[in-house]
N, C-alpha and C positions, 0 to 999 in steps of 0.2 A: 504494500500500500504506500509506503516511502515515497519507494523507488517511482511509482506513477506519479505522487503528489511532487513529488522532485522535475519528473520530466514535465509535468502544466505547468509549473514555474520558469523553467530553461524557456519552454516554448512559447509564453507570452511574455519573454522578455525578449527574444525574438522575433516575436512578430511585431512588437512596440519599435525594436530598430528598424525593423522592413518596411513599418509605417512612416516613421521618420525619413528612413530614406526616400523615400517615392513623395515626400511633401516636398521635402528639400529636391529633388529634381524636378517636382512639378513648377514651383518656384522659379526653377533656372529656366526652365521649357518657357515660362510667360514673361522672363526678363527678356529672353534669347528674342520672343516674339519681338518686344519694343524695340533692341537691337536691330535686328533684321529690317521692322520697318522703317525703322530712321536711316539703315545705312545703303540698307541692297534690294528693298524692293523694287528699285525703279528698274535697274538691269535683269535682274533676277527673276522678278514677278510678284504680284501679291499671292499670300500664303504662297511662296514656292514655286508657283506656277509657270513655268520659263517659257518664253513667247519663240524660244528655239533659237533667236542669238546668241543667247547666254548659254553657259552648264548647267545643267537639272541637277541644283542642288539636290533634291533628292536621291538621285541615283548613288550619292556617296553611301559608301557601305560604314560599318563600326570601326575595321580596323584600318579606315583611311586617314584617323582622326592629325595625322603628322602631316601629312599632303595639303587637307583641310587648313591646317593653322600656316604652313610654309605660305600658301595661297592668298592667305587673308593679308597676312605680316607683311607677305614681301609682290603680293601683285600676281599676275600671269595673264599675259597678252593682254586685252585692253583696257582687266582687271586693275586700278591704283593700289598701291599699296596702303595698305590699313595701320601700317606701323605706326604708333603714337598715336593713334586716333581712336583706335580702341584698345581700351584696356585687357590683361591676360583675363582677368575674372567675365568681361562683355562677351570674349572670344568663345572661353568656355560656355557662357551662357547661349550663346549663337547656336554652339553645335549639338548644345543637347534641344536647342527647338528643332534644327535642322535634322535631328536622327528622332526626333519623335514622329517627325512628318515622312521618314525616310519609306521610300518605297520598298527597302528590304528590310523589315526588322531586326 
């Protein structure tokens, strides 16, 4: 009887951090949103939607997330560079909107 009352404890202290976590990225997902629209919808599209000049930001996968920030930071082709213009904390907020909208989970 312990040992079960032991494991519903482990296990709603757990699920209180998995709830935390997923507030705290819902959070960055809705900063990321304001981000986004202040900085890239105009090339980009609204919500993501790319009028096919641009990259479909969606199509980045999870483990592009270095490519992602090389891109922002330092530009690529008619892309400006973002360096100093946004912050690392904005960046990161950007690409957890970008990978919540991602067209591959």
């Amino acid at each position: 009887m312990r040992a079960i009352v032991s494991a519903l404890i482990v296990m709603g202290y757990v699920l209180q951090s998995m709830q935390a976590a997923l507030a705290q990225d819902s959070r960055k997902i809705q900063a990321g949103e304001k981000v986004y629209n202040n900085y890239c919808f105009t090339c980009h599209g609204e919500n993501l939607v790319s009028s096919g000049q641009t990259f479909d930001l969606r199509r980045l996968r999870a483990e592009e997330r270095s490519r992602f920030e090389t891109s922002v930071n330092n530009g690529k082709g008619q892309m400006p560079p973002w360096k100093g213009a946004l912050s690392n904390e904005e960046i990161d907020q950007l690409w957890h909107y970008v990978r919540a909208n991602s067209s591959e989970k």
